[in-house]
LUMTORLUM-219410 format. One line per 8 residues: number of its first residue (from 0); their letters; for each residue x, y, z of C-alpha. Coordinates in Angstrom, 1 decimal, decimal comma, padded with zeros to 4 digits. Example, Ala and Ser with C-alpha at 12.3 -4.5 7.8 and 13.67 -1.06 7.14 Angstrom:
2
0 = as = 012,3/-004,5/007,8 | 013,7/-001,1/007,1
This chain:
254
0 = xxxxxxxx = 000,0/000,0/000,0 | 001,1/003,4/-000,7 | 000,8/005,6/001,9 | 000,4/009,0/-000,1 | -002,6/007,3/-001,8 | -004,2/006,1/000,8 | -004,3/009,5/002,7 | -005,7/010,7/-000,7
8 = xxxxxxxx = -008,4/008,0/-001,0 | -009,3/007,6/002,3 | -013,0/007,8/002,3 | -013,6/008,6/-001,0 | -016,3/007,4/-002,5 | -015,3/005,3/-006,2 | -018,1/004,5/-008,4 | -016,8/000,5/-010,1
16 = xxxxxxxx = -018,5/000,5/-013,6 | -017,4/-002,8/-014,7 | -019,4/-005,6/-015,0 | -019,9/-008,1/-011,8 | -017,2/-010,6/-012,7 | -013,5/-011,3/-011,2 | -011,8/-008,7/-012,5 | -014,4/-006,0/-010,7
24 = xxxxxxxx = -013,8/-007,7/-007,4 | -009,7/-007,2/-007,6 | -010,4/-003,4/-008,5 | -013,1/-003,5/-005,5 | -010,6/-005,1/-003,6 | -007,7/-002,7/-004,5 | -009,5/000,6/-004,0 | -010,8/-000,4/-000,8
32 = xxxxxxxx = -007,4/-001,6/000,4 | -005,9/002,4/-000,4 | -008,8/003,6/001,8 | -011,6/004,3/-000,7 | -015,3/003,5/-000,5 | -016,3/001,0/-003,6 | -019,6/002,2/-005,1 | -020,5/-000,8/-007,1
40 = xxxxxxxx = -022,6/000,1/-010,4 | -022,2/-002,0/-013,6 | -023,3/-000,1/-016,2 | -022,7/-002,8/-018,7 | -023,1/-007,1/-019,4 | -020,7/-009,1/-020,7 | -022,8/-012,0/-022,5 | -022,6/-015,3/-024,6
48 = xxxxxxxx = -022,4/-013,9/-028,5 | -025,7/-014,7/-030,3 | -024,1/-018,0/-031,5 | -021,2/-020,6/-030,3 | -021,0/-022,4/-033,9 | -018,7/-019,7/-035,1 | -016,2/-019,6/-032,2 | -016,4/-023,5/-031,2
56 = xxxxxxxx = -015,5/-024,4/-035,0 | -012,7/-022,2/-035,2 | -011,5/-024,1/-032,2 | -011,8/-027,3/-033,2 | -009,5/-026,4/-036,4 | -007,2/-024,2/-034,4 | -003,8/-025,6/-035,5 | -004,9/-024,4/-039,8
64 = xxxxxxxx = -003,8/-020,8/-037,7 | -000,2/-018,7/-037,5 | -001,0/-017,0/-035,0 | -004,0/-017,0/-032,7 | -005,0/-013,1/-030,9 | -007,7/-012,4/-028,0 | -008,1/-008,5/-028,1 | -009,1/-008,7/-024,2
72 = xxxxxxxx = -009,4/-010,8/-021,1 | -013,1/-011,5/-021,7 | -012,7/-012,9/-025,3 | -010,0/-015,3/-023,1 | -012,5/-016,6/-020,5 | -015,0/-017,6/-022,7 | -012,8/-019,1/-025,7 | -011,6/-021,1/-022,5
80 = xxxxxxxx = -015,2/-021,9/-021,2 | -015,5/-023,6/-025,1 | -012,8/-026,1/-024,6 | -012,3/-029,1/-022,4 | -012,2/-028,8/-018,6 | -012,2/-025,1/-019,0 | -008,5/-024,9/-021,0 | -006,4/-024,9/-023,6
88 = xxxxxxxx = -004,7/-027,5/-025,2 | -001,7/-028,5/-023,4 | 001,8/-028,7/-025,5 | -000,1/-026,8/-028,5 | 002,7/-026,2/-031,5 | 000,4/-023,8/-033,6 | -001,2/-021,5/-033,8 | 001,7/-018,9/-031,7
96 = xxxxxxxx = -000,3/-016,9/-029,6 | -000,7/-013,4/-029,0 | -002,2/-011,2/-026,0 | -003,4/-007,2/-026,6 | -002,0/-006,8/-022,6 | -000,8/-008,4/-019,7 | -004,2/-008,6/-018,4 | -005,2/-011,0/-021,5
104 = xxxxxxxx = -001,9/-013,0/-021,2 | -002,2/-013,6/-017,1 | -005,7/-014,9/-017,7 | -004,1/-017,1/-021,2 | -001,8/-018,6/-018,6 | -004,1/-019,8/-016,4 | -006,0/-021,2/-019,1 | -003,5/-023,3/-019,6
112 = xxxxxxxx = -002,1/-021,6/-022,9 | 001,8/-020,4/-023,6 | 002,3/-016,5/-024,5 | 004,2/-015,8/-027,4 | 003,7/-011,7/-027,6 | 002,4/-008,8/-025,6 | 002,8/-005,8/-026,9 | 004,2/-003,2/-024,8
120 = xxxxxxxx = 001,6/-000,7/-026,6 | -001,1/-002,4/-024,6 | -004,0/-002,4/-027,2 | -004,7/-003,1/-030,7 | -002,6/-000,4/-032,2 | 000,7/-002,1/-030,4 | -000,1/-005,5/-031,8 | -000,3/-004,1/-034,9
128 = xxxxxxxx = 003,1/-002,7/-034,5 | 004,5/-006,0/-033,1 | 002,9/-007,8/-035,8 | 003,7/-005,4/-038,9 | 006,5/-007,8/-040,5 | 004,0/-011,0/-040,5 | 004,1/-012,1/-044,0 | 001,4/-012,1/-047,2
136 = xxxxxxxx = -000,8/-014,9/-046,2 | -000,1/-015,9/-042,7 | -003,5/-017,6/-041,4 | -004,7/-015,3/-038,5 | -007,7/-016,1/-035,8 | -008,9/-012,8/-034,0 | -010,8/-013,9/-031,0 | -012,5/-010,6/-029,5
144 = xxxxxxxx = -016,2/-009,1/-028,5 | -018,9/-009,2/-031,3 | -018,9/-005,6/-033,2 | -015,7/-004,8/-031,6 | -013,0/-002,6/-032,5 | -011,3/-003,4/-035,7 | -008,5/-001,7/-035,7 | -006,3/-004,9/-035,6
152 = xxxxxxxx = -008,0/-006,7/-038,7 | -007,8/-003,9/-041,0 | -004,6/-003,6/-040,2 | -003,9/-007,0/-040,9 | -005,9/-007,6/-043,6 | -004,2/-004,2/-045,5 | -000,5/-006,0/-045,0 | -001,7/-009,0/-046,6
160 = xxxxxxxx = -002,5/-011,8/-043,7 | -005,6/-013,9/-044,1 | -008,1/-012,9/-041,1 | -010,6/-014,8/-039,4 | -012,3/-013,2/-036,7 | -014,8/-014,7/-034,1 | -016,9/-013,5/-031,4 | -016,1/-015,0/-028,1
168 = xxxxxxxx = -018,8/-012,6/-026,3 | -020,4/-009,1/-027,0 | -021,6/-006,7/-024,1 | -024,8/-004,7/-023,4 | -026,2/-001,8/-021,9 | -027,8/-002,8/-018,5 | -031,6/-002,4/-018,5 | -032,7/-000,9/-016,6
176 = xxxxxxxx = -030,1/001,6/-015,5 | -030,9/003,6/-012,7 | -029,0/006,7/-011,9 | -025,8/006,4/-009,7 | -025,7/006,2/-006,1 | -023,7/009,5/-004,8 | -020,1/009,0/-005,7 | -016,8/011,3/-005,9
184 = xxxxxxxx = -014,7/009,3/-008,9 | -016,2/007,3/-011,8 | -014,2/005,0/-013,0 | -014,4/003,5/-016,7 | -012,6/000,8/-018,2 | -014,0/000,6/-021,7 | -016,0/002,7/-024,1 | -019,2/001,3/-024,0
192 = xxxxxxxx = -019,1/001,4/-019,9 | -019,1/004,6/-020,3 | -021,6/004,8/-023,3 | -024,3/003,1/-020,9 | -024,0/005,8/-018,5 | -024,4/008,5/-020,6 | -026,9/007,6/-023,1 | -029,1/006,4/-020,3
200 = xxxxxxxx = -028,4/009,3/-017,6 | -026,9/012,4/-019,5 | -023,2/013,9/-018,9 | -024,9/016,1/-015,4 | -024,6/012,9/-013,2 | -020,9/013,2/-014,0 | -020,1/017,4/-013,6 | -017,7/017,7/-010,7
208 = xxxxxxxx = -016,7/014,6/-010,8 | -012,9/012,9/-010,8 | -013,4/010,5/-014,4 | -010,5/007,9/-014,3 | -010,4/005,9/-017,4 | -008,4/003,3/-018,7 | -006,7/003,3/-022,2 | -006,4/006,2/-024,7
216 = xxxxxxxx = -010,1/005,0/-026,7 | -012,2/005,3/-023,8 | -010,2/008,6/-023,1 | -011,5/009,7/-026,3 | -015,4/008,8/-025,8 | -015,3/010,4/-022,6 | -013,5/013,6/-024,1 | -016,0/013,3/-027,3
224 = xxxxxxxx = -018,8/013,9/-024,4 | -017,6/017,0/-023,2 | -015,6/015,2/-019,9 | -012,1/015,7/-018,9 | -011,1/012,4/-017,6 | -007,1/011,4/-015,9 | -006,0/008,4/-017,8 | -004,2/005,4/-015,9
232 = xxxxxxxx = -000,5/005,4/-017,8 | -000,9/001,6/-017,9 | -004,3/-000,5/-018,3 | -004,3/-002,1/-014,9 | -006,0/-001,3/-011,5 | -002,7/-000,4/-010,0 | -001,9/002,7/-012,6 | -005,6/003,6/-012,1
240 = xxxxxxxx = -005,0/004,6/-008,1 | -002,3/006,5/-008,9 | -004,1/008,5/-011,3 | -006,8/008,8/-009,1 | -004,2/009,4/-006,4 | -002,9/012,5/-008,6 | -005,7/013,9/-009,9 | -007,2/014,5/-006,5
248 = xxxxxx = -003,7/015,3/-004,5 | -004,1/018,3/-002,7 | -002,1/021,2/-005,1 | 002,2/020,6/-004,3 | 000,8/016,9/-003,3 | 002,2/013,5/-005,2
């Protein structure tokens, strides 16, 4: 624990965003270990995508692939939920696999899966830079969210490589949304958690408030709304604190 966060957290109220699943209970349980109040308040669903035929056949032909790529931890958890016992293949020789972050690759491991690449750029536009001397025709499998961002496969596609993609999952708004309990800090970690809040309740609920994101694109949607938000320098709960940490430092503070 740091003890210059902590005296800056202490108390303050944190409103979680992210959906109810393991990786909101180790924010909740980081924030609330540097002093703060957790406001829990999923704004969005992770869910099955419409259809597992697309996904589960892709699977079952997995070594035809180069390289295989999952664009976020989610896309991980439930490729894994597809296969046997809950993992991956052990002693797999193809396809090489790929993680956007170090998030996606812990979660790989404990799926039972080897990590070939992580980009240090920890989204899609550093896997395109780690990937940019893959030659014409290399076979790839993106495994990400359904209508997702497709920065990666265009990029791929455009250099030559043969790109399948497959939705592991997709996310939705939660319905109903009713408006936030009171709250000091909002905290985002994608674009469309904090899409839900604003379609449904308006930018006001958020004026005067601390908006601590994750990752340069949900930087830009909050910034496209009007918002101001401090941005975590790396896209994990720990860089998130210290943002938070910062922004709301007394002035000649940390």
């Amino acid at each position: 624990m740091s003890s210059w966060r902590s005296s800056v957290l202490q108390g303050l109220r944190v409103l979680l965003t992210r959906p109810a699943r393991a990786e909101a209970d180790k924010w909740a349980a980081a924030l609330s270990a540097e002093g703060a109040t957790v406001v829990p308040y999923p704004t969005i669903e992770v869910l099955a995508p419409p259809s597992w035929e697309p996904l589960d056949q892709a699977l079952r032909q997995v070594e035809r692939y180069d390289w295989i790529i999952f664009t976020s931890q989610a896309a991980v958890l439930f490729a894994a939920s597809r296969m046997e016992d809950g993992r991956f293949p052990a002693g797999m020789a193809r396809p090489r696999v790929a993680a956007v972050g170090a998030e996606t690759a812990r979660a790989l491991e404990e799926a039972g899966a080897h990590v070939d690449l992580v980009p240090s750029d920890q989204r899609q536009e550093g896997l395109v830079g780690v990937l940019r001397d893959l030659g014409t025709g290399t076979r790839l499998l993106v495994v990400h969210a359904l209508a997702g961002r497709d920065t990666l496969i265009g990029a791929m596609r455009d250099q030559g490589c043969q790109v399948d993609v497959v939705a592991a999952y997709q996310t939705a708004a939660r319905s109903p949304l009713p408006p936030p309990p009171a709250f000091d800090v909002a905290t985002f970690a994608s674009p469309s958690a904090l899409l839900a809040l604003v379609e449904r309740h308006g930018t006001r609920v958020l004026a005067n408030k601390t908006i601590a994101v994750i990752g340069p694109t949900t930087a830009a949607e909050a910034v496209r709304h009007g918002l101001s938000p401090v941005i975590a320098a790396e896209p994990n709960i720990d860089a998130l604190i210290s943002a938070i940490a910062r922004a709301r430092a007394p002035k000649g503070g940390n």
